[in-house]
C-alpha positions in Angstrom: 16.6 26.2 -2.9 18.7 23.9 -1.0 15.8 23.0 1.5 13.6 22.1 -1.7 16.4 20.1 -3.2 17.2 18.1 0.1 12.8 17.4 0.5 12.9 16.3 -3.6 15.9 14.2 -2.5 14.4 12.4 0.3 11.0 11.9 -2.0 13.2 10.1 -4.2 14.9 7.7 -1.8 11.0 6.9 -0.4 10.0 6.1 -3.6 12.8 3.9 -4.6 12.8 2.0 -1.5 8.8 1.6 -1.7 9.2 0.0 -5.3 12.5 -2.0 -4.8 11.1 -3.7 -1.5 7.8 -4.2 -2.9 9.1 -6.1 -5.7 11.1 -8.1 -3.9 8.6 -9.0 -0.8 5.9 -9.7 -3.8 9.0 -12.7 -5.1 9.7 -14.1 -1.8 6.0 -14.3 -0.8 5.0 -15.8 -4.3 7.3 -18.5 -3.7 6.0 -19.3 0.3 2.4 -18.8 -0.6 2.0 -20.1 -4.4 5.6 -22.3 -4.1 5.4 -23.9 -0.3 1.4 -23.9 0.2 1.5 -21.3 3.4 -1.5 -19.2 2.5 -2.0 -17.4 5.8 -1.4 -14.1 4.2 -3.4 -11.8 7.3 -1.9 -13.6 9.8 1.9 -13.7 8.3 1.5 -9.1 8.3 0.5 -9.6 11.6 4.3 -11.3 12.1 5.7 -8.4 9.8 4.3 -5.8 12.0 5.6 -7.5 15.0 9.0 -7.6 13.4 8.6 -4.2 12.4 8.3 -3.3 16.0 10.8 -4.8 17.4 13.5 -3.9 14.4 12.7 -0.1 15.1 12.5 -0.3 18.8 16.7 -1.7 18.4 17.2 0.8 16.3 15.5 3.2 18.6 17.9 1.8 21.7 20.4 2.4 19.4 19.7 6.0 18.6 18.8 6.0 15.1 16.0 8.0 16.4 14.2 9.2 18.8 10.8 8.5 20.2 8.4 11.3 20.3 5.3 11.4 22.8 1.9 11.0 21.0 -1.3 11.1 22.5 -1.9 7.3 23.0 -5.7 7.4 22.3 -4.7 8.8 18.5 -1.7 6.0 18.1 -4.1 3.6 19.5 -7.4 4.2 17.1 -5.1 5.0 14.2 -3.4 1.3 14.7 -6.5 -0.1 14.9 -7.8 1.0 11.9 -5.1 0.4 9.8 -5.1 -3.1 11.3 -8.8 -3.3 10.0 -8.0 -2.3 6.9 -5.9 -5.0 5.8 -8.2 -7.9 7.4 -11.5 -6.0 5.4 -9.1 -5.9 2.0 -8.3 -9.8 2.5 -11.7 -10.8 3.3 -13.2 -8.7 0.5 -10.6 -10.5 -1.8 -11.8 -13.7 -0.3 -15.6 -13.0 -1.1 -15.4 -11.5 -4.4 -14.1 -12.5 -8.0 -11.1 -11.4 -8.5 -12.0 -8.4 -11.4 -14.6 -6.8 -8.5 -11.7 -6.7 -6.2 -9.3 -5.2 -8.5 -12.7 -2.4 -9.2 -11.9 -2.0 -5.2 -8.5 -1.6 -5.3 -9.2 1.1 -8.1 -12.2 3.2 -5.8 -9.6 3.9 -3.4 -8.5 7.0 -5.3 -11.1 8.8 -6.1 -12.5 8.3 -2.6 -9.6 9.6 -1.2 -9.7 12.8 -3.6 -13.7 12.8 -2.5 -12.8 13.0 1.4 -9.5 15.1 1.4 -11.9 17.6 -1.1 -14.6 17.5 1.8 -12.6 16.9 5.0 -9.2 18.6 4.7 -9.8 21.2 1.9 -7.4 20.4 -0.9 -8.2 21.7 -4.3 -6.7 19.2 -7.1 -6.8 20.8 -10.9 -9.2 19.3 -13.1 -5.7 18.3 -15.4 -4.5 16.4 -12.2 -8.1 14.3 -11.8 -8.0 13.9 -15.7 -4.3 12.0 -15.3 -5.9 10.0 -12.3 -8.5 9.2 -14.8 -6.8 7.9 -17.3 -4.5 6.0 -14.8 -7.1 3.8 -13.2 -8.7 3.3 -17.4 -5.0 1.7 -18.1 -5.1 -0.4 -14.6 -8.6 -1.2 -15.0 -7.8 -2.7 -18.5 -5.3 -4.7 -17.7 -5.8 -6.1 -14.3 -9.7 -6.4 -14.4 -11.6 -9.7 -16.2 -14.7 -10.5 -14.0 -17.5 -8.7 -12.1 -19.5 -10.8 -9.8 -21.5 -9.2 -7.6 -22.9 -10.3 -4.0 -23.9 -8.2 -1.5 -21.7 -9.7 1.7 -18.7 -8.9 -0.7 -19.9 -5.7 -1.8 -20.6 -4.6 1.9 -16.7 -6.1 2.6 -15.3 -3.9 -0.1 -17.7 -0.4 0.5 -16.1 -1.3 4.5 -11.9 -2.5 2.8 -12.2 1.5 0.6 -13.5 3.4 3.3 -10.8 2.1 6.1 -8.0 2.1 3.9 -8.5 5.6 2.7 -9.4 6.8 6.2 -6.3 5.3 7.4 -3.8 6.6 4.7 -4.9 10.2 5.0 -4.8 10.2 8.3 -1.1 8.8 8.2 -0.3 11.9 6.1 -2.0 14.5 8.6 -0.8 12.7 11.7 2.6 13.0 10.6 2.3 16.7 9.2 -0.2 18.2 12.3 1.5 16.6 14.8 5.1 16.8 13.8 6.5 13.4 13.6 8.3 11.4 11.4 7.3 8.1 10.0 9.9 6.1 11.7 8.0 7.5 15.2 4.3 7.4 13.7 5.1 3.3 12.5 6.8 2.5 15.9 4.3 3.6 18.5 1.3 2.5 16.0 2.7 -1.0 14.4 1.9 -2.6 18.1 -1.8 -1.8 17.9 -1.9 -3.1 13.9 0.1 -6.3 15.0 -2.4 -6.8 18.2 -5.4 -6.7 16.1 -4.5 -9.1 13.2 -2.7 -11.2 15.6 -6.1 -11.8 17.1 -8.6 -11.9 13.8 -5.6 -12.9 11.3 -5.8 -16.8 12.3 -9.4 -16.4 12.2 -9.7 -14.7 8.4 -7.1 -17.4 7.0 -9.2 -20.3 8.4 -12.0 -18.7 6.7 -10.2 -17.8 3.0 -8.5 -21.1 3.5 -10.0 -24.0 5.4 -7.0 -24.6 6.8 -5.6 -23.3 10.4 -2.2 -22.0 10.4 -1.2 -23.7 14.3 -2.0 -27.4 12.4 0.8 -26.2 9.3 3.5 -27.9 8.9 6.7 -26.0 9.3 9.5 -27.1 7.4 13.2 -25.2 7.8 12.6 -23.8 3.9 9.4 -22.3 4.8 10.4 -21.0 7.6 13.4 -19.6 6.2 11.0 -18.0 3.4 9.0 -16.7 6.6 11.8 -15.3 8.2 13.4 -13.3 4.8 9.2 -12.1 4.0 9.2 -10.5 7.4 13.1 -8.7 7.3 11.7 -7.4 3.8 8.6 -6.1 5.6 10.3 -3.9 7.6 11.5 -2.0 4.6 7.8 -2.2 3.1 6.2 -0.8 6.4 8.5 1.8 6.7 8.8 3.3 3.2 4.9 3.2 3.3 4.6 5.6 6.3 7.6 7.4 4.2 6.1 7.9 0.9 2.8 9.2 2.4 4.1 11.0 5.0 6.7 12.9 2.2 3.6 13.3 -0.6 -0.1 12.5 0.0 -1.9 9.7 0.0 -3.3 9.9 -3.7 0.7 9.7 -4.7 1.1 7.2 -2.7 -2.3 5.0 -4.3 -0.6 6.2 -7.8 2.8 4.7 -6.4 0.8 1.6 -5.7 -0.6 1.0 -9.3 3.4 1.3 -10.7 3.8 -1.1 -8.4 1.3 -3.6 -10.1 2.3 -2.9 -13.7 6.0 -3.6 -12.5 4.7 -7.3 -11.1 2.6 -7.8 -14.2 5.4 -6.8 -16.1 8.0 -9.1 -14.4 5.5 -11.9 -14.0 6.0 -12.0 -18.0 9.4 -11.9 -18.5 10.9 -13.8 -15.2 8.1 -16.1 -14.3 6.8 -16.2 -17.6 3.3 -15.5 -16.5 0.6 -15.4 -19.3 0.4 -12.0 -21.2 -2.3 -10.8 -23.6 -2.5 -7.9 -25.5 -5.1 -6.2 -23.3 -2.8 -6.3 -20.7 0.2 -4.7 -23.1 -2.7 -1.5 -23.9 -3.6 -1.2 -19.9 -0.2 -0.8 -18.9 0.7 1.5 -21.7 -2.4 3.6 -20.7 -1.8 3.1 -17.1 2.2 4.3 -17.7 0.9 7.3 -20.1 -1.4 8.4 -16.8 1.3 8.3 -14.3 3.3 10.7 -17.2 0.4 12.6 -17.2 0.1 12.6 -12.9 4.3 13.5 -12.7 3.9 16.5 -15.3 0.6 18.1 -14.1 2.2 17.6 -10.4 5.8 19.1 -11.5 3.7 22.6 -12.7 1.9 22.5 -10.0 4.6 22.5 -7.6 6.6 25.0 -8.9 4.0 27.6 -9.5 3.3 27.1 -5.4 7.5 27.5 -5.1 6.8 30.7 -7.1 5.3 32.0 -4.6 5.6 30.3 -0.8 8.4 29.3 0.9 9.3 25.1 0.7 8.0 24.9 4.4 5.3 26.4 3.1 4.9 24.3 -0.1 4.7 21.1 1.9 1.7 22.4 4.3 -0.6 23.0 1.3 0.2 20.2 -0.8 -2.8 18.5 -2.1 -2.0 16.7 -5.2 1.0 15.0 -4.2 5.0 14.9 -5.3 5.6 14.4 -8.4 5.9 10.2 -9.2 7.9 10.1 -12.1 10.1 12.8 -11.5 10.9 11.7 -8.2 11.3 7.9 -9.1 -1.0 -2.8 1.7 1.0 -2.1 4.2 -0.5 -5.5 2.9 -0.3 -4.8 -0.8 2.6 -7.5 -1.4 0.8 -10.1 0.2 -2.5 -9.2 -1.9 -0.7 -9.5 -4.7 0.3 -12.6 -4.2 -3.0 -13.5 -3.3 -4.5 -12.8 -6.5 -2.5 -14.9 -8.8 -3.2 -18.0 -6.1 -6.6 -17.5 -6.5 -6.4 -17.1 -10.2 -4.9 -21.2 -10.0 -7.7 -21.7 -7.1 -11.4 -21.9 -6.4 -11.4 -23.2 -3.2 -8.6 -21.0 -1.3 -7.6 -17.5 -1.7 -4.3 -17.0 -0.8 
């Protein structure tokens, strides 16, 4: 009982700090991107993961933790493709209206129910994929307007849903197969996702924007906004590799849609952001699914305590911690990116 206790805890704590430093690196990068004009969003994560490395590798020197041996051709692939990812969800942003991008965002988990049901066995209840359901209905609602279609986009975004769905679940089995934390999994990988959007970040911005970040012009408030984006996106990277690492990657995609409710939500009543009633009936929807996700996923888990041990529990779990109950790595930055592009035709971010 206590073990279970002291896992529910730490689920907790990962979801908290995913929303709370979410939230807050969504503000701070509103203000540089939509504020200040520095729209370089792929190549500003590529200084978040570099910061991210180098903050953990103090805190390693320091003994917070310890690093644990992993074989490098794994790291290496799995850092890669992560770093992919985020430069296929950018440019699939870049080359689609904005309401086929959200329809992207919204594939994502029910391909990653389709490959962890092929791939990795996990059964998820028909009540569990009926919650999911009705989840992405309230999201789709209130986040999606228009659906353009054009076949480099659509080839972007088939490429963005695969990646980042490959990448998450393999964040969760690394972590669980191979027996190490988050903190170790984001240290030895975050140099291989910093390498490869170093070198194609500049590259996708200058494409989204017309503009090359080496000719912007730095000013000490920017680069004071700079500086406070990447200390928040230390806290962002890490309780990502937490919150899937602790759950699964579907909880994690569910976490993610909270997430945009909360922005549309404080957009309205802080930024005052325009707010229609379509967007009052998705969230409610959305909300009611999430209900419906933490409740299926609380019965769930305690008929498997019924009748394995907690170590056990965690091995088989397939349809995630409960979100509720327990209230990407560029998903701030696409956020941000959305509401630019909304005010924009000719740039993105």
């Amino acid at each position: 009982m206590g073990e279970a206790w002291s896992f529910q805890l730490g689920v907790v704590g990962a979801l908290f700090l995913s929303v709370a430093s979410s939230v807050s690196i969504v503000i701070c990068n509103k203000a540089l991107m939509s504020n200040l004009g520095f729209r370089f969003a792929t190549t500003l994560t590529s200084w978040h993961l570099t910061i991210t490395f180098f903050t953990l590798h103090l805190a390693k020197r320091l003994n917070f933790f310890e690093s644990k041996s992993v074989d490098m051709k794994t790291v290496m692939l799995f850092g890669i493709l992560n770093g992919v990812s985020i430069g296929l969800l950018n440019l699939s942003l870049g080359f689609n209206s904005i309401g086929f991008y959200q329809m992207t965002k919204l594939a994502i988990i029910p391909f990653t129910v389709l490959l962890e049901t092929i791939f990795l066995n996990k059964q998820f209840s028909q009540k569990i994929k009926l919650s999911l359901s009705v989840l992405l209905l309230g999201v789709g609602i209130a986040s999606v307007t228009d659906l353009q279609l054009n076949f480099l986009g659509s080839i972007l975004s088939v490429l963005a849903i695969i990646t980042t769905c490959v990448g998450q679940i393999l964040t969760n089995t690394i972590q669980k197969r191979l027996s190490v934390s988050s903190t170790q999994l984001l240290y030895q990988s975050a140099p291989f996702q910093a390498a490869v959007l170093f070198v194609s970040g500049p590259l996708v911005d200058q494409c989204l924007t017309h503009q090359n970040v080496f000719a912007f012009k730095y000013s000490p408030i920017i680069l004071g906004f700079i500086i406070l984006s990447c200390l928040i996106a230390v806290s962002v990277n890490f309780s990502t590799f937490l919150v899937i690492g602790k759950t699964s990657p579907v909880t994690y995609q569910v976490l993610g849609h909270l997430k945009t409710c909360l922005v549309l939500a404080f957009g309205y009543t802080l930024l005052h952001d325009p707010f229609t009633h379509r967007n009052i009936i998705g969230i409610t929807i959305a909300v009611f699914g999430m209900g419906m996700y933490s409740y299926f996923c609380t019965n769930d888990n305690k008929k498997r305590h019924l009748t394995d041990p907690p170590s056990q529990m965690r091995e088989k779990e397939g349809t995630g911690t409960p979100l509720l109950l327990s209230s990407k790595i560029a998903d701030h930055e696409e956020r941000v990116m959305l509401e630019s592009k909304k005010s924009s035709k000719d740039s993105v971010v």
